[in-house]
PDBQT receptor file of N, H, CA, C and O in Angstrom, charges set to zero:
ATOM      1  N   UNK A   1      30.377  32.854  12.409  1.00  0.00    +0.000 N 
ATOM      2  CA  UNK A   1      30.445  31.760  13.353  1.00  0.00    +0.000 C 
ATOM      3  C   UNK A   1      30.287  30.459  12.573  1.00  0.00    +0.000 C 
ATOM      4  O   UNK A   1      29.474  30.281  11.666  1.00  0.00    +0.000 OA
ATOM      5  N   UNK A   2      31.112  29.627  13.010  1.00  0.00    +0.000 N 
ATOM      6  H   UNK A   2      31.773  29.772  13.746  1.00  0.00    +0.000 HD
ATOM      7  CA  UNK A   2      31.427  28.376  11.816  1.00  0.00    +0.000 C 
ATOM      8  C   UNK A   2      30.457  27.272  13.065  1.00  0.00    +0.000 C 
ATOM      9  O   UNK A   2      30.764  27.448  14.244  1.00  0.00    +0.000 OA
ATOM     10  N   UNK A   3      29.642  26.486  12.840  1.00  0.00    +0.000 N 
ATOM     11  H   UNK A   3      29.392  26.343  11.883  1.00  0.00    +0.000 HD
ATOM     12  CA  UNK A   3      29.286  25.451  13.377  1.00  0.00    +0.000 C 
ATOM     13  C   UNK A   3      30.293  23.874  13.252  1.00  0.00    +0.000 C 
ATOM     14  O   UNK A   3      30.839  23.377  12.266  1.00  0.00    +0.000 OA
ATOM     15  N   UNK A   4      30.230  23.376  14.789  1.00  0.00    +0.000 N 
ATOM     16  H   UNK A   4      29.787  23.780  15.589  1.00  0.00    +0.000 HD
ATOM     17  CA  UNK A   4      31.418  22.294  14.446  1.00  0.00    +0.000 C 
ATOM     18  C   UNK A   4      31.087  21.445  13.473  1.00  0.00    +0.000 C 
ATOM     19  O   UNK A   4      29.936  21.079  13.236  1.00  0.00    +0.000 OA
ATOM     20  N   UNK A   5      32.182  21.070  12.819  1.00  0.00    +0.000 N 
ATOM     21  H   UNK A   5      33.118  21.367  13.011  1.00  0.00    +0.000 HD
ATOM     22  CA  UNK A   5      32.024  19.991  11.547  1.00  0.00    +0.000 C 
ATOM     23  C   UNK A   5      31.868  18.819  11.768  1.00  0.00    +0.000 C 
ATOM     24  O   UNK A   5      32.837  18.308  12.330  1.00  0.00    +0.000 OA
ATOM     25  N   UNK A   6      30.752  17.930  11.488  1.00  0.00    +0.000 N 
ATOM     26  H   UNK A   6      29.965  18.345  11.032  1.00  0.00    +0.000 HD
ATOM     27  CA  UNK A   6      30.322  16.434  11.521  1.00  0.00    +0.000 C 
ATOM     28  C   UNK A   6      31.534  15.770  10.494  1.00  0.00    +0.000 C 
ATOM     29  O   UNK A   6      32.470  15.169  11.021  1.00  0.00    +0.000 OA
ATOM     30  N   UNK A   7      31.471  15.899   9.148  1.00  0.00    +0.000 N 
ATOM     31  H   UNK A   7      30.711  16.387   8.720  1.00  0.00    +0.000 HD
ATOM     32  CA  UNK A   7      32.448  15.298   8.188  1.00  0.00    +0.000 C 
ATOM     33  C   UNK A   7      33.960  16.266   8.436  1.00  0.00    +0.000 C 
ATOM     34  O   UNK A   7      33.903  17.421   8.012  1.00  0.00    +0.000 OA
ATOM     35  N   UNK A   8      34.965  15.921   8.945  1.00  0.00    +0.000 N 
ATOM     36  H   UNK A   8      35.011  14.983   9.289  1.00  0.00    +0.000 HD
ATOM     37  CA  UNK A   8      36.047  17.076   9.229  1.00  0.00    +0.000 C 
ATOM     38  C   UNK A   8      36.637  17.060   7.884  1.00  0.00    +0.000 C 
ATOM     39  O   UNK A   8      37.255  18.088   7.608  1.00  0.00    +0.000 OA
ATOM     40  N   UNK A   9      36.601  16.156   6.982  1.00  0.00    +0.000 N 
ATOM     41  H   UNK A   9      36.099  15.321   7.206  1.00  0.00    +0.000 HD
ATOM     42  CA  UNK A   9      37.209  15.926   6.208  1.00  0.00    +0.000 C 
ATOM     43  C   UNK A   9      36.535  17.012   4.965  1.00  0.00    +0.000 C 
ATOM     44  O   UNK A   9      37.204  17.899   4.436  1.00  0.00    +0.000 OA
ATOM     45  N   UNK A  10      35.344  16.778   4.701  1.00  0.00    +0.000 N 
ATOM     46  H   UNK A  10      34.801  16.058   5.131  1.00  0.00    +0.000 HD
ATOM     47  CA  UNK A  10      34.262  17.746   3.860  1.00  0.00    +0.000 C 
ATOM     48  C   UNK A  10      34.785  19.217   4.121  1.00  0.00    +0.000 C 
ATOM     49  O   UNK A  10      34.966  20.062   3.245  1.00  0.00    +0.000 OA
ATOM     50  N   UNK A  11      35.088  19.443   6.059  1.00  0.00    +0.000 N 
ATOM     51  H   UNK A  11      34.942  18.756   6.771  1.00  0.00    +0.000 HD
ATOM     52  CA  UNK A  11      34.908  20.793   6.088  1.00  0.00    +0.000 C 
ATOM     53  C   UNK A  11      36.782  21.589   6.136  1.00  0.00    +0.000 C 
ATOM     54  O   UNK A  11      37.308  22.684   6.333  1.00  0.00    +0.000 OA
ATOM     55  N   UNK A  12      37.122  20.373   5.859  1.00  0.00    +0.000 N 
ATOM     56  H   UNK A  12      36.694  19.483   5.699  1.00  0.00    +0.000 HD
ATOM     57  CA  UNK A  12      38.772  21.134   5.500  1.00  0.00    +0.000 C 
ATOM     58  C   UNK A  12      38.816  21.546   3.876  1.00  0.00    +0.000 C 
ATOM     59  O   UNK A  12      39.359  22.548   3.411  1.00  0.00    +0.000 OA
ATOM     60  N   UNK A  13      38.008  20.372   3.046  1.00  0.00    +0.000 N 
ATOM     61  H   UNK A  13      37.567  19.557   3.424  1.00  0.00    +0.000 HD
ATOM     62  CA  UNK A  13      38.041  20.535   2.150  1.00  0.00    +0.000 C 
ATOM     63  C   UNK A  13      37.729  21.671   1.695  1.00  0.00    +0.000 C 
ATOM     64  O   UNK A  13      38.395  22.243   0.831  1.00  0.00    +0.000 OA
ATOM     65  N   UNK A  14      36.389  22.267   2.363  1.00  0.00    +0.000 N 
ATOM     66  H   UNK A  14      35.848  21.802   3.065  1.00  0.00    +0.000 HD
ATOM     67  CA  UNK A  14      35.308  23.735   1.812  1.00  0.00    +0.000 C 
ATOM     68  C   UNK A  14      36.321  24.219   2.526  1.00  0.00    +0.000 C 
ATOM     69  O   UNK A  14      37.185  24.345   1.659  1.00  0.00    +0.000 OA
ATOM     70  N   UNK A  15      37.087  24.798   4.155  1.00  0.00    +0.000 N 
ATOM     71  H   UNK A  15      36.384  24.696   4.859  1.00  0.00    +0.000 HD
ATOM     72  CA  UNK A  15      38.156  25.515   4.341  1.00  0.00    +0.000 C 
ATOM     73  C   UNK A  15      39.416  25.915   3.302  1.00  0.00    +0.000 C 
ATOM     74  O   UNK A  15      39.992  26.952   2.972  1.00  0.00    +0.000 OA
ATOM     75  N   UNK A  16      39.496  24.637   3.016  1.00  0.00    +0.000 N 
ATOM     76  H   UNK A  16      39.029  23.795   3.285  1.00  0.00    +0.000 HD
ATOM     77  CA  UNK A  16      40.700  25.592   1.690  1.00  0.00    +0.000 C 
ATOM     78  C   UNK A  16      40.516  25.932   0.459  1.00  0.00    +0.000 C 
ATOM     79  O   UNK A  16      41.331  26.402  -0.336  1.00  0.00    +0.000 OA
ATOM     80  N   UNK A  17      39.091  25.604   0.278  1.00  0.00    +0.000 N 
ATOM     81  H   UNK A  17      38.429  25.222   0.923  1.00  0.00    +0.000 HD
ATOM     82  CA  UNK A  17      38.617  26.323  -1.284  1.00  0.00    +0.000 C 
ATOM     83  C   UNK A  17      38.400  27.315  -0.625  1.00  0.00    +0.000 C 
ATOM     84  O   UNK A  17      39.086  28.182  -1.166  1.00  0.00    +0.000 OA
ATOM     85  N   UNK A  18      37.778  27.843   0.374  1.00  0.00    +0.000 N 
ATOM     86  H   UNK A  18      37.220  27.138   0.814  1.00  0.00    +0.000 HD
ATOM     87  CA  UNK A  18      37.655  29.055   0.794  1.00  0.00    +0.000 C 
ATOM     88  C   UNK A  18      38.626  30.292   1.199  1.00  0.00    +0.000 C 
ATOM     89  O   UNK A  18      38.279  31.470   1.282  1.00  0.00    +0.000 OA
ATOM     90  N   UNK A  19      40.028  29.716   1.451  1.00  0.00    +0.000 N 
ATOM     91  H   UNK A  19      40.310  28.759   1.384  1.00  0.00    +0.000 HD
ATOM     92  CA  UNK A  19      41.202  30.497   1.544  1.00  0.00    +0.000 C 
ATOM     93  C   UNK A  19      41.759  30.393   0.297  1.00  0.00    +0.000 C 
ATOM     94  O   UNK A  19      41.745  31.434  -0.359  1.00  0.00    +0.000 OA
ATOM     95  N   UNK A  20      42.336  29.245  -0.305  1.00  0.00    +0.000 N 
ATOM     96  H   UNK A  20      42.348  28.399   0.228  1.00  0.00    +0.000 HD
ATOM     97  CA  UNK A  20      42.473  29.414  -1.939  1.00  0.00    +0.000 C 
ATOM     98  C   UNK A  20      42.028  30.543  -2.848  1.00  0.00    +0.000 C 
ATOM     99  O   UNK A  20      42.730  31.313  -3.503  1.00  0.00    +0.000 OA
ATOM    100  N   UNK A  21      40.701  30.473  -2.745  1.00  0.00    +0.000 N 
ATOM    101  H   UNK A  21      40.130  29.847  -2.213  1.00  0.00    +0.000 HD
ATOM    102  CA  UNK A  21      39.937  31.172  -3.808  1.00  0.00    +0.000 C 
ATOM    103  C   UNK A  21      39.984  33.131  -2.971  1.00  0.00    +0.000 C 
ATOM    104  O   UNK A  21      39.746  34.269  -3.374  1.00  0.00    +0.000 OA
ATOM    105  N   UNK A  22      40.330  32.634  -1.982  1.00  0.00    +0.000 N 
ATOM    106  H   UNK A  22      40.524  31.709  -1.654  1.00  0.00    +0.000 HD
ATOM    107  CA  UNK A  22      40.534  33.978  -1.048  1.00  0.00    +0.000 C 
ATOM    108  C   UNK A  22      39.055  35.131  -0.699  1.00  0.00    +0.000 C 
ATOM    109  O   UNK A  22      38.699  36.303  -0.825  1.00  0.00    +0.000 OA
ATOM    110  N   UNK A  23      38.624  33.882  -0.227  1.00  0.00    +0.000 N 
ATOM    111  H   UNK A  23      38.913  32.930  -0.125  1.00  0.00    +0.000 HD
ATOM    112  CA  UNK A  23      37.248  34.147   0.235  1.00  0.00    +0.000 C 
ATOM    113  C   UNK A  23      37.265  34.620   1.607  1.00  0.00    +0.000 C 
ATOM    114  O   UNK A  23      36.572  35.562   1.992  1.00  0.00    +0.000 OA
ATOM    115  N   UNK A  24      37.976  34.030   2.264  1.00  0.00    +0.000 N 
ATOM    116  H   UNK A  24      38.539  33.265   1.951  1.00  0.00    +0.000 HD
ATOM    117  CA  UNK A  24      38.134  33.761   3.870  1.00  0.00    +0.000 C 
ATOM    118  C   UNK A  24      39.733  34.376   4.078  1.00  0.00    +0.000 C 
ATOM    119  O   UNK A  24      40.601  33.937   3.323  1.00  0.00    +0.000 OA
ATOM    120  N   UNK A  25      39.945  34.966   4.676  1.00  0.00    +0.000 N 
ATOM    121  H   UNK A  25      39.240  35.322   5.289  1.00  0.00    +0.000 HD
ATOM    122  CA  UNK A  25      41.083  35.485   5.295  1.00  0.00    +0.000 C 
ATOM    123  C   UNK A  25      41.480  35.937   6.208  1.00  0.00    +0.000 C 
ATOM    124  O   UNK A  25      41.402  37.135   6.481  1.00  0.00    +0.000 OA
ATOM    125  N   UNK A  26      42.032  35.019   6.933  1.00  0.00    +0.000 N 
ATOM    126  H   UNK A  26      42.096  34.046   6.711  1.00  0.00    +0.000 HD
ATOM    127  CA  UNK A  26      42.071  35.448   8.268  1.00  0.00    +0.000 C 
ATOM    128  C   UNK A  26      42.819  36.878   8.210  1.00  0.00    +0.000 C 
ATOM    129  O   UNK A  26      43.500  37.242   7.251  1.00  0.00    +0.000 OA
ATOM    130  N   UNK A  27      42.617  37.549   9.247  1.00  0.00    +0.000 N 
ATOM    131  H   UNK A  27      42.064  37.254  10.026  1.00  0.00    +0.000 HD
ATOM    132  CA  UNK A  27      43.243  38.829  10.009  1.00  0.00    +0.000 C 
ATOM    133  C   UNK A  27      43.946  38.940  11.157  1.00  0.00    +0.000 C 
ATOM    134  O   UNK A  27      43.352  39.103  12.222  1.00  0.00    +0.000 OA
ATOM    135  N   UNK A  28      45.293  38.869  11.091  1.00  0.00    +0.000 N 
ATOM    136  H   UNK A  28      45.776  38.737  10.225  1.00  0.00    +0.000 HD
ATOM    137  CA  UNK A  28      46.555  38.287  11.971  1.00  0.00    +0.000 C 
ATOM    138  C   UNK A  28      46.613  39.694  12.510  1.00  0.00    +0.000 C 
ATOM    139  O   UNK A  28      46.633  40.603  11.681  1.00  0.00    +0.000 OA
ATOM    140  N   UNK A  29      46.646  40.032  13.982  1.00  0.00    +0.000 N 
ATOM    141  H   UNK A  29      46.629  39.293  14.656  1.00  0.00    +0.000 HD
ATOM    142  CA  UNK A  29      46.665  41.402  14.577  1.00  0.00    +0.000 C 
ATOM    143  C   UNK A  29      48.101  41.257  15.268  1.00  0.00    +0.000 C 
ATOM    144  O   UNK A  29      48.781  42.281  15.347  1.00  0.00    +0.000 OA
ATOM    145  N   UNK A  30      48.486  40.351  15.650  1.00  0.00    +0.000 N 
ATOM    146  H   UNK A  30      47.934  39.519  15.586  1.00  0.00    +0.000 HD
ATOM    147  CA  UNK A  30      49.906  40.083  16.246  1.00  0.00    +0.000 C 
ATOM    148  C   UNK A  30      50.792  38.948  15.628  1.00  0.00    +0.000 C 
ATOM    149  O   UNK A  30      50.640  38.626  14.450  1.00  0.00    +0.000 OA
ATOM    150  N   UNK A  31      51.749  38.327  16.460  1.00  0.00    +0.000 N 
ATOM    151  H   UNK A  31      51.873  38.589  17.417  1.00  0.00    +0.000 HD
ATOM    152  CA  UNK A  31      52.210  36.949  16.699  1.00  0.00    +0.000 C 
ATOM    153  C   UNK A  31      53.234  36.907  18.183  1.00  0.00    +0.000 C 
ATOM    154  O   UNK A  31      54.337  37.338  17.848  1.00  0.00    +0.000 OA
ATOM    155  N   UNK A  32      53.232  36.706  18.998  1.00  0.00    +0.000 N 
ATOM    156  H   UNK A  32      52.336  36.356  19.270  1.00  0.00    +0.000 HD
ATOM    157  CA  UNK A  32      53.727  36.179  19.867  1.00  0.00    +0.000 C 
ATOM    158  C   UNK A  32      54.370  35.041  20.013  1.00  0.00    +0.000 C 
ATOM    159  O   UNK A  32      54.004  33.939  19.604  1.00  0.00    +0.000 OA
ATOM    160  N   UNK A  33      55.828  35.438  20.898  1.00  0.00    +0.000 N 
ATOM    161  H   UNK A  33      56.125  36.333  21.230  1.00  0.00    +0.000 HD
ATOM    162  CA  UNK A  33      55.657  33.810  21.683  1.00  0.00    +0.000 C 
ATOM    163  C   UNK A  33      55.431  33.667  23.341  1.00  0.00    +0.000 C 
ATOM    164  O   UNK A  33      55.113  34.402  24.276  1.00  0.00    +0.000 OA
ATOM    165  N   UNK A  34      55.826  32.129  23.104  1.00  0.00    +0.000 N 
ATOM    166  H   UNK A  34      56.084  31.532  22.345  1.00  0.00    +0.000 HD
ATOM    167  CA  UNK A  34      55.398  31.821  24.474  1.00  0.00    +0.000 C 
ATOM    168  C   UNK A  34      55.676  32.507  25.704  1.00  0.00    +0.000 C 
ATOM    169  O   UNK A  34      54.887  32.452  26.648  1.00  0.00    +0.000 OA
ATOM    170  N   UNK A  35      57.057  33.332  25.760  1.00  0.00    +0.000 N 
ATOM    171  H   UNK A  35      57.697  33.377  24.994  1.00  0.00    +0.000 HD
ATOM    172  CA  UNK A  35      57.487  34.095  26.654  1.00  0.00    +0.000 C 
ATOM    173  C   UNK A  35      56.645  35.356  26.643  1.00  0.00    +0.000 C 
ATOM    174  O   UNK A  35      57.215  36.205  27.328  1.00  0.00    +0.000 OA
ATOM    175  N   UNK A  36      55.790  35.695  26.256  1.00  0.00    +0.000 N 
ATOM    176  H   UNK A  36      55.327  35.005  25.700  1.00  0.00    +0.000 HD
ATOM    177  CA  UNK A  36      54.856  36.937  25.842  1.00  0.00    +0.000 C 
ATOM    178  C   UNK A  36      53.524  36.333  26.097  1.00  0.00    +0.000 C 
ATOM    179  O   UNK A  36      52.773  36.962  25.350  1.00  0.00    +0.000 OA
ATOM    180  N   UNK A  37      52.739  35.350  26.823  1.00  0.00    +0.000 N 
ATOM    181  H   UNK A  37      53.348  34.839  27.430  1.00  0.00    +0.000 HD
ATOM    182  CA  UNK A  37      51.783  34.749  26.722  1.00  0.00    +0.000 C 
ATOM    183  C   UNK A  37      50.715  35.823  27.757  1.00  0.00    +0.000 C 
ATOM    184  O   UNK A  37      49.533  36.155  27.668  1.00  0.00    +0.000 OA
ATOM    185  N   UNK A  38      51.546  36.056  28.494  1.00  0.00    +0.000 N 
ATOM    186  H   UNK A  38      52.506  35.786  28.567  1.00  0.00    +0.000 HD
ATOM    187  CA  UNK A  38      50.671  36.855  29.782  1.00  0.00    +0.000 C 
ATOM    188  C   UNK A  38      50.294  38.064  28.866  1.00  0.00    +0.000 C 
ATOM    189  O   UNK A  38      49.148  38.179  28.431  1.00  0.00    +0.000 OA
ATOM    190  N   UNK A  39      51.535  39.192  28.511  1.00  0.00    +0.000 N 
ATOM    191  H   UNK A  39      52.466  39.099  28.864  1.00  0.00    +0.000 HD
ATOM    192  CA  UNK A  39      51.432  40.316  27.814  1.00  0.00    +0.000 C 
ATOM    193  C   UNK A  39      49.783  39.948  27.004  1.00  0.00    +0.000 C 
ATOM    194  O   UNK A  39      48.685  40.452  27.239  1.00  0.00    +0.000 OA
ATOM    195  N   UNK A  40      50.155  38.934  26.052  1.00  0.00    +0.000 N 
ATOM    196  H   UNK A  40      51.047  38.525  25.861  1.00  0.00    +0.000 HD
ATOM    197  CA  UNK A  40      49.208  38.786  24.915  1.00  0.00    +0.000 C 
ATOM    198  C   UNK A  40      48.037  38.714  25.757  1.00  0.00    +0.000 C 
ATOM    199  O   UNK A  40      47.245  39.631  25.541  1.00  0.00    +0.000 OA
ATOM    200  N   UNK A  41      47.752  38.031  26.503  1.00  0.00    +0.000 N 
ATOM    201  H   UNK A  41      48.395  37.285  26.679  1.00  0.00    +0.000 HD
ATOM    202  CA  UNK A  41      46.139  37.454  27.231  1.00  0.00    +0.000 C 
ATOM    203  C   UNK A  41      45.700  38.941  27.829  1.00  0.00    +0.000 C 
ATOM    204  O   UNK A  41      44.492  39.082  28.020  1.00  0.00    +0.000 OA
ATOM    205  N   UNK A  42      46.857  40.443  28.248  1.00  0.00    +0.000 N 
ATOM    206  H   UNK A  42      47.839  40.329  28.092  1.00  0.00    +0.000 HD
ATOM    207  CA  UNK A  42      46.040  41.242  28.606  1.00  0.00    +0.000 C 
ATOM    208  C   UNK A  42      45.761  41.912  27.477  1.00  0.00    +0.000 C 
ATOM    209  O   UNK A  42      44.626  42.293  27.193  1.00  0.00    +0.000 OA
ATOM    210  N   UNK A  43      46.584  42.061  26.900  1.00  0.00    +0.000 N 
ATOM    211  H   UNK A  43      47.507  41.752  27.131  1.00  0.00    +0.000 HD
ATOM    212  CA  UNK A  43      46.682  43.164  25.198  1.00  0.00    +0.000 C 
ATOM    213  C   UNK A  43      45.073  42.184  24.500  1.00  0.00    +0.000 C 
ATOM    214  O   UNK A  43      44.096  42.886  24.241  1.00  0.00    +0.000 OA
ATOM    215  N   UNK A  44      45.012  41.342  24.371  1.00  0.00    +0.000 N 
ATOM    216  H   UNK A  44      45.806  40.772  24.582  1.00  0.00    +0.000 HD
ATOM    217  CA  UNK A  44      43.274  40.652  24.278  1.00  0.00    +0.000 C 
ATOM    218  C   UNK A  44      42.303  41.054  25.167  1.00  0.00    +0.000 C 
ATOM    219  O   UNK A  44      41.416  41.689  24.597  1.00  0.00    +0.000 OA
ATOM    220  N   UNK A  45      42.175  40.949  26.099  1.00  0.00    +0.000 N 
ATOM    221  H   UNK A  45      42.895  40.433  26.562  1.00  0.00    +0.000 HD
ATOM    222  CA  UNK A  45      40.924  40.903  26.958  1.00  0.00    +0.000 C 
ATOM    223  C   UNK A  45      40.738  42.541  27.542  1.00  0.00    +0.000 C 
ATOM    224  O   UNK A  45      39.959  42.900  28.425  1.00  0.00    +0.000 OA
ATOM    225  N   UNK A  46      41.936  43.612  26.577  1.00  0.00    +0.000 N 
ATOM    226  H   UNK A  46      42.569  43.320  25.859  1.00  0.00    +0.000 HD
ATOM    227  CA  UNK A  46      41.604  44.651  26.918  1.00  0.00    +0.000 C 
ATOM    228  C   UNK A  46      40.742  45.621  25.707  1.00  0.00    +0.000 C 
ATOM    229  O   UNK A  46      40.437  46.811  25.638  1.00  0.00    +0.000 OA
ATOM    230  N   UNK A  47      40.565  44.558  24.925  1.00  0.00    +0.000 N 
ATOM    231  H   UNK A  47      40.813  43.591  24.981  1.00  0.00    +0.000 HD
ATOM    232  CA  UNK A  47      39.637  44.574  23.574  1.00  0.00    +0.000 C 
ATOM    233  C   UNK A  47      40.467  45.385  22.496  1.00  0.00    +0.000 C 
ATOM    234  O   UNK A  47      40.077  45.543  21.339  1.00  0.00    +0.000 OA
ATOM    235  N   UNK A  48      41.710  45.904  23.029  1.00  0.00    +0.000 N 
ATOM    236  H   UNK A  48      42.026  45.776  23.969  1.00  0.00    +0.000 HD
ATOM    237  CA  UNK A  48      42.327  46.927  21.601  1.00  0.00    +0.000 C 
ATOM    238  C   UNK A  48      42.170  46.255  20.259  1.00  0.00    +0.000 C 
ATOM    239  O   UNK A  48      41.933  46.962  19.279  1.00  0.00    +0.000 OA
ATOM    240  N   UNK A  49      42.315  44.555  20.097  1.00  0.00    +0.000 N 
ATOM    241  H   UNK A  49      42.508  43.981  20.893  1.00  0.00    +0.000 HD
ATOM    242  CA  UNK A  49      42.875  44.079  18.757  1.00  0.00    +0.000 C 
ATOM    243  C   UNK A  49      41.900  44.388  18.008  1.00  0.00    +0.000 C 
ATOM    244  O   UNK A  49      40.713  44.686  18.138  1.00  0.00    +0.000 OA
ATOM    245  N   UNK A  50      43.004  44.194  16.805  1.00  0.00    +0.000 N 
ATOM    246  H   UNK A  50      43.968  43.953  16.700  1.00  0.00    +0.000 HD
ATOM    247  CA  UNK A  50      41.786  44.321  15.412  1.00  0.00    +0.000 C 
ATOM    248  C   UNK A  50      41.840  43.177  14.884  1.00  0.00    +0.000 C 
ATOM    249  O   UNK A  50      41.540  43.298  13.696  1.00  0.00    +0.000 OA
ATOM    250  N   UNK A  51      42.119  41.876  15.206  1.00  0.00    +0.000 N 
ATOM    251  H   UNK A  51      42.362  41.777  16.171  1.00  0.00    +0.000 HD
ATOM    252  CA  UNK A  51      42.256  40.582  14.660  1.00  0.00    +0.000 C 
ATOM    253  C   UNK A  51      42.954  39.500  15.596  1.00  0.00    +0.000 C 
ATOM    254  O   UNK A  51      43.366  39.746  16.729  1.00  0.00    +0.000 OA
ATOM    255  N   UNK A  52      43.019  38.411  15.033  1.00  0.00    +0.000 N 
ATOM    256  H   UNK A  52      42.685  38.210  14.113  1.00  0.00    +0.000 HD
ATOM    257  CA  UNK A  52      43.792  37.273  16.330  1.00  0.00    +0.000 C 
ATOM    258  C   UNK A  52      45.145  37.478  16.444  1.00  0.00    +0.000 C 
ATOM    259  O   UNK A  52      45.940  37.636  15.517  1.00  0.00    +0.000 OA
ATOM    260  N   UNK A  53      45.455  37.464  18.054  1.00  0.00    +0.000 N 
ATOM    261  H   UNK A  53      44.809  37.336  18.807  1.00  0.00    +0.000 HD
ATOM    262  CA  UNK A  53      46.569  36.749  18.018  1.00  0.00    +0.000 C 
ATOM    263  C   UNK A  53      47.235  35.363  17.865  1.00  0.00    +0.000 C 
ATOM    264  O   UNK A  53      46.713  34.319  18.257  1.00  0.00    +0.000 OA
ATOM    265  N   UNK A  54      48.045  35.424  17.456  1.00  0.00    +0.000 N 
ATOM    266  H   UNK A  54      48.469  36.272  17.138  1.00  0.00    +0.000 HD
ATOM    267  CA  UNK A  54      48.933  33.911  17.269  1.00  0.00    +0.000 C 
ATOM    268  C   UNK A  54      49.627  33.776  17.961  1.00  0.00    +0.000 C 
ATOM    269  O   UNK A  54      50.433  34.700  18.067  1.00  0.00    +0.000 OA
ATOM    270  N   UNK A  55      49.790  32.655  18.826  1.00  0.00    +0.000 N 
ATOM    271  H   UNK A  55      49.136  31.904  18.740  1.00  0.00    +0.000 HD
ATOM    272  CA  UNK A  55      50.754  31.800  19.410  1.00  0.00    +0.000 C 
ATOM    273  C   UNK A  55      51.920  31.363  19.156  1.00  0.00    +0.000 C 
ATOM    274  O   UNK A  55      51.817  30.241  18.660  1.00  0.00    +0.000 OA
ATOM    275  N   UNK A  56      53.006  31.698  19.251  1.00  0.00    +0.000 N 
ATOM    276  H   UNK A  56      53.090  32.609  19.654  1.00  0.00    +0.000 HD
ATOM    277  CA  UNK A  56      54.161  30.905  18.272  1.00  0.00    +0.000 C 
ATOM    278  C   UNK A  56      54.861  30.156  19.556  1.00  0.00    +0.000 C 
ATOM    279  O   UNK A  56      55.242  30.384  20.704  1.00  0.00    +0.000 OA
ATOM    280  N   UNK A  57      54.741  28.789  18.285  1.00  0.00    +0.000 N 
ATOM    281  H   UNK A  57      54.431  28.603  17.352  1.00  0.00    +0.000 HD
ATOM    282  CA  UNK A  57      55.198  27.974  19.720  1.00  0.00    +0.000 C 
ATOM    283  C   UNK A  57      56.540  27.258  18.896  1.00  0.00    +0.000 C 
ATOM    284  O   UNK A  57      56.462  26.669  17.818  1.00  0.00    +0.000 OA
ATOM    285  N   UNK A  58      57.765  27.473  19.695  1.00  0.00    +0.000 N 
ATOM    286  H   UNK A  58      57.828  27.952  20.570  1.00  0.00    +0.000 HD
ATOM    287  CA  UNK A  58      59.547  27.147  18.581  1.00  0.00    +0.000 C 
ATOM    288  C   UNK A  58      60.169  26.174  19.910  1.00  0.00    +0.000 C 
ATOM    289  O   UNK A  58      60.499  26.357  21.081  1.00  0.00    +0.000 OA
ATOM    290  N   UNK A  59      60.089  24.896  18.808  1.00  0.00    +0.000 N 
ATOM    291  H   UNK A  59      59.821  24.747  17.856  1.00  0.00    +0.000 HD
ATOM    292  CA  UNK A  59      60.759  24.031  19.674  1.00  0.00    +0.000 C 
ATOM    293  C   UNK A  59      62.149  24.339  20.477  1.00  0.00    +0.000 C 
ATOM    294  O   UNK A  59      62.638  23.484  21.215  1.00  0.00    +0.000 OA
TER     295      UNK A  59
């Protein structure tokens, strides 16, 4: 659990030394789009994932 950042600037900075150095990595369980938004919100709240879904949002 990340506490919100006072300096945003400090905490982008420590964010990408932390993916850089590949400390932090997120865990992508899907990607969706917007036409799939409902699907996604039940396939979540029915606890199966093993990581986030993503939003894909295409102009």
């Amino acid at each position: 659990m990340f506490p919100i950042p006072i300096d945003r600037k400090v905490f982008l900075e420590v964010m990408h030394r932390l993916v850089t150095e590949r400390h932090l990595r997120p865990i992508i369980d899907s990607t969706v789009t917007l036409d799939a938004v409902q699907e996604a919100y039940a396939y979540v709240a029915s606890g199966q994932k093993t990581g986030n879904v993503v939003l894909k949002l295409t102009p």
